[in-house]
C-alpha positions in Angstrom: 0.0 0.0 0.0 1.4 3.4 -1.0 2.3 5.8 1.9 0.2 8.9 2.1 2.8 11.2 0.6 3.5 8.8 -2.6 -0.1 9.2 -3.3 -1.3 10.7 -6.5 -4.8 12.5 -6.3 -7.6 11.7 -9.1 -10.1 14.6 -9.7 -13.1 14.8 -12.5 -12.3 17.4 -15.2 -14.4 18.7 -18.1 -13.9 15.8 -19.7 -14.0 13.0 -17.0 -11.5 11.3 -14.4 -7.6 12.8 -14.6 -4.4 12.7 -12.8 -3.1 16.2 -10.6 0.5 16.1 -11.4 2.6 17.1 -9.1 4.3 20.8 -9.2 8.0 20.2 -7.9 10.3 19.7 -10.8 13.3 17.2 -10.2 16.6 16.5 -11.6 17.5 12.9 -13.0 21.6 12.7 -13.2 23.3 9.7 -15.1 27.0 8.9 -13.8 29.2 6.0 -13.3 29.2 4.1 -16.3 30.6 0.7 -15.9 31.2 -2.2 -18.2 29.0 -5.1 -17.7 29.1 -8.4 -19.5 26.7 -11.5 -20.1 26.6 -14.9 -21.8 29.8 -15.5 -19.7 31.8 -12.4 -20.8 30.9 -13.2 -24.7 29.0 -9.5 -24.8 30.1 -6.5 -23.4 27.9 -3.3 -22.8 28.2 -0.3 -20.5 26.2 0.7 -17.9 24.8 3.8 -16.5 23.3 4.6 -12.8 20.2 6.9 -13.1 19.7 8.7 -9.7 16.5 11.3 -9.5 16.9 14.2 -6.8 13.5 13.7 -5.5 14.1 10.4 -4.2 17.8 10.1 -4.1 16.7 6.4 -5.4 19.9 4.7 -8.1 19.0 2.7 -10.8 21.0 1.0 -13.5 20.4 1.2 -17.1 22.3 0.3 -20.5 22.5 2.7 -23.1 19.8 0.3 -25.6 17.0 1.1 -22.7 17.8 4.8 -23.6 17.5 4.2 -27.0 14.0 2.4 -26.6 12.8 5.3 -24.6 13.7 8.0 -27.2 12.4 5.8 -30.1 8.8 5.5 -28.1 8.9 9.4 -27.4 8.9 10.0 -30.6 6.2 7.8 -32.1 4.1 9.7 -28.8 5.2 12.9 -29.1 7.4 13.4 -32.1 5.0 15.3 -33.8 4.4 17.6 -31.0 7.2 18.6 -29.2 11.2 18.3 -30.0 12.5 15.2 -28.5 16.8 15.7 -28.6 18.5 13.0 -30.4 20.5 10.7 -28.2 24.4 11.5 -27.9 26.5 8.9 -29.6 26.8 5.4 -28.2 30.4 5.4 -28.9 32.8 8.2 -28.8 36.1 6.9 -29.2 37.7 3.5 -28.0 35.1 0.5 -27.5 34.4 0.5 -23.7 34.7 3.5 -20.9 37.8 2.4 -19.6 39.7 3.3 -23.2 38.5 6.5 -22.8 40.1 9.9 -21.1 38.5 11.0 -17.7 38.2 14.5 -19.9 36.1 12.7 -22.4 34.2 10.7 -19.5 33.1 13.9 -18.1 32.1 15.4 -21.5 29.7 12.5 -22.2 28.1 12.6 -18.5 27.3 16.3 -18.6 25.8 15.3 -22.2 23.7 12.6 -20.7 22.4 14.7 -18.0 21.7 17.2 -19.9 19.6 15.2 -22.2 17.8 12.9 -19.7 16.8 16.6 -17.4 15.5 17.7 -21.1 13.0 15.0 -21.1 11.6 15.6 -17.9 10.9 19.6 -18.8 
């Protein structure tokens, strides 16, 4: 059961039942990409922890789960508002470590700067 102050309020509108959004903004920052690996270190992707300020709550996500988000925001909204295209998946060098902590921090301030543009 949610706790009162997780609870989202429901009122009838003009044209029926709808949701009262909330009115604090928040911040979502991506940082500390790591290299992962599955079918027993055949496949190699990196990694990206998602943290939102309103809950302080990580998450982990790969860089194809950005990709499916942007790809559905634009079949929903495409038409009606601009979406910004993803930044590269690949910069230079095939996995994080290969790349310069100058570059590192290029790409992060990139990512957080295109996953806070979603959320305005």
């Amino acid at each position: 059961m949610a706790k009162p102050k997780e609870k989202i309020s429901i009122i009838v509108g003009d044209y029926g039942p709808m949701w009262v959004y909330p009115t604090s903004t928040f911040d979502c920052v991506v940082a500390d990409p790591r290299k992962g690996s599955k079918m027993y270190g055949l496949k190699s992707y990196i990694e990206y922890q998602l943290t939102a300020t309103n809950t302080n709550r990580s998450v982990n996500h790969r860089y194809k789960h950005f990709d499916w988000l942007y790809e559905r925001l634009l079949v929903k909204f495409g038409s009606a508002i601009p979406i910004p295209s993803l930044p590269d998946k690949q910069v230079t060098g095939e996995y994080i470590a290969d790349l310069s902590p100058a570059i590192i921090e290029q790409l992060g301030e990139r990512r957080d700067c295109y996953v806070t543009s979603l959320w305005i």
